[in-house]
Structure formats: structure tokens, C-alpha cells
N, C-alpha and C positions, 0 to 999 in steps of 0.2 A: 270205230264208231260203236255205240253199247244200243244193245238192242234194241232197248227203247226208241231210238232215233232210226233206226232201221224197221222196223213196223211202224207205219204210220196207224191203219188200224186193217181189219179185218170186213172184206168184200161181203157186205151183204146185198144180195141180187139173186134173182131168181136161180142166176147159174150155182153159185155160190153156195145159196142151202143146198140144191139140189146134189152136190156133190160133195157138199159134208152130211148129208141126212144116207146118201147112196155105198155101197161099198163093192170093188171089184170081186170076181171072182175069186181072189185070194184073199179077201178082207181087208186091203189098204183100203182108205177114206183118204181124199182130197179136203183138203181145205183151200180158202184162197185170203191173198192179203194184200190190200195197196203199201207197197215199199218204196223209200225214198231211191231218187232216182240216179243215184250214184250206186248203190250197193248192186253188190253179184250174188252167185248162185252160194257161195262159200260161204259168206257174210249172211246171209238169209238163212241159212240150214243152222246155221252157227244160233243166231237169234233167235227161231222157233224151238230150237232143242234150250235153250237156257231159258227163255220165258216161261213153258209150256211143260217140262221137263219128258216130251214125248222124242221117241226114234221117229227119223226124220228119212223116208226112202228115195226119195227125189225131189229136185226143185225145177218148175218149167216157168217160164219168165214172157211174158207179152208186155211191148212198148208200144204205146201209143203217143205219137210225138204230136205238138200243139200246132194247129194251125189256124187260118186265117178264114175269117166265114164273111161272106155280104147278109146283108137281110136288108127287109126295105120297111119306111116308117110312113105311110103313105108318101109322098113323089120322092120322099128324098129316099136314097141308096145309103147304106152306113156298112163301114166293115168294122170287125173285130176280131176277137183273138179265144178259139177255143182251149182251154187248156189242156196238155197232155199228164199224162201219168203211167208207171211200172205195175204191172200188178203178176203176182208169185204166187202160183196154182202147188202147192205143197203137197204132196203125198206121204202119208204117213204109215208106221209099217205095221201091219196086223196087230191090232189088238189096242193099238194106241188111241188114243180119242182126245181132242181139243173142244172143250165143251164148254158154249160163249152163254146162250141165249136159256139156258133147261129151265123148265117153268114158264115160259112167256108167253 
């Protein structure tokens, strides 16, 4: 797969600034990215270092799988389907910076 199809695009959420704007005690910065839900950790490190041309220190990975929700529409009952998705909390290594949003 080329990277392109492996980044879907880039988490923006409150968590998500907060830990690209944050840096650890050693100066790594997270970043986070919704990723297609077939790729791994290999394939993700792989894709952020060729997009982004940044060292890549770790990949951590949350799956949220899709399920089934009720809601009610006055008397009637209806169910549906919430969708799931991959998302890849990236760490990157001192000094490096993925810089989406500067200016906005």
C-alpha cells in the first residue's frame, strides 16, 4: 500500500492538538492520524517517515470496532450502525516536527 492510502488523514481533536502542541520530557511530540484499517504498526512508521520526511520513535495503535446503536424516533425504536475506525498516536523523535495547521 503507498502512503497515501495508509493515512487517511490527520486526528484533529482536542486530544490530538494537545499532544502535537505538548512535548515530553525528552522533546518527542505525538502526533495522531485516522489510518486505514488494514495497515500495522510497520506500514504506518513507514508512511509517516516518507510523507512527512520526519524520524518516527514509536507507533501506538487504538481500534475502535463498529457497532450497533437503538435510538428512538418518538414511539418507534430504530437501530443502526455506528461506525468504527484505527487511529495511530505517532511519536516522533526530538527535534522533529509535523507541522499541519501554522498560521490558522
Amino acid at each position: 500500500m503507498d502512503y497515501t492510502q495508509i493515512l487517511l488523514r490527520p486526528l484533529i481533536s482536542e486530544k490530538g492538538t494537545f499532544l502535537r502542541e505538548s512535548a515530553d520530557s525528552q522533546g518527542r511530540t505525538k502526533v495522531a492520524f485516522l489510518v486505514h484499517k488494514d495497515a500495522n504498526k510497520f506500514q504506518i512508521r513507514k508512511a509517516v517517515q516518507e510523507a512527512f520526511a520526519v524520524t518516527v520513535t514509536s507507533v501506538n495503535i487504538v481500534v475502535k470496532k463498529p457497532r450497533t446503536r437503538m435510538f428512538s424516533r418518538g414511539r418507534k425504536r430504530l437501530s443502526g450502525t455506528v461506525s468504527g475506525h484505527k487511529k495511530a498516536y505517532v511519536t516522533l523523535a526530538s527535534g522533529s516536527k509535523i507541522e499541519f495547521f501554522e498560521g490558522v
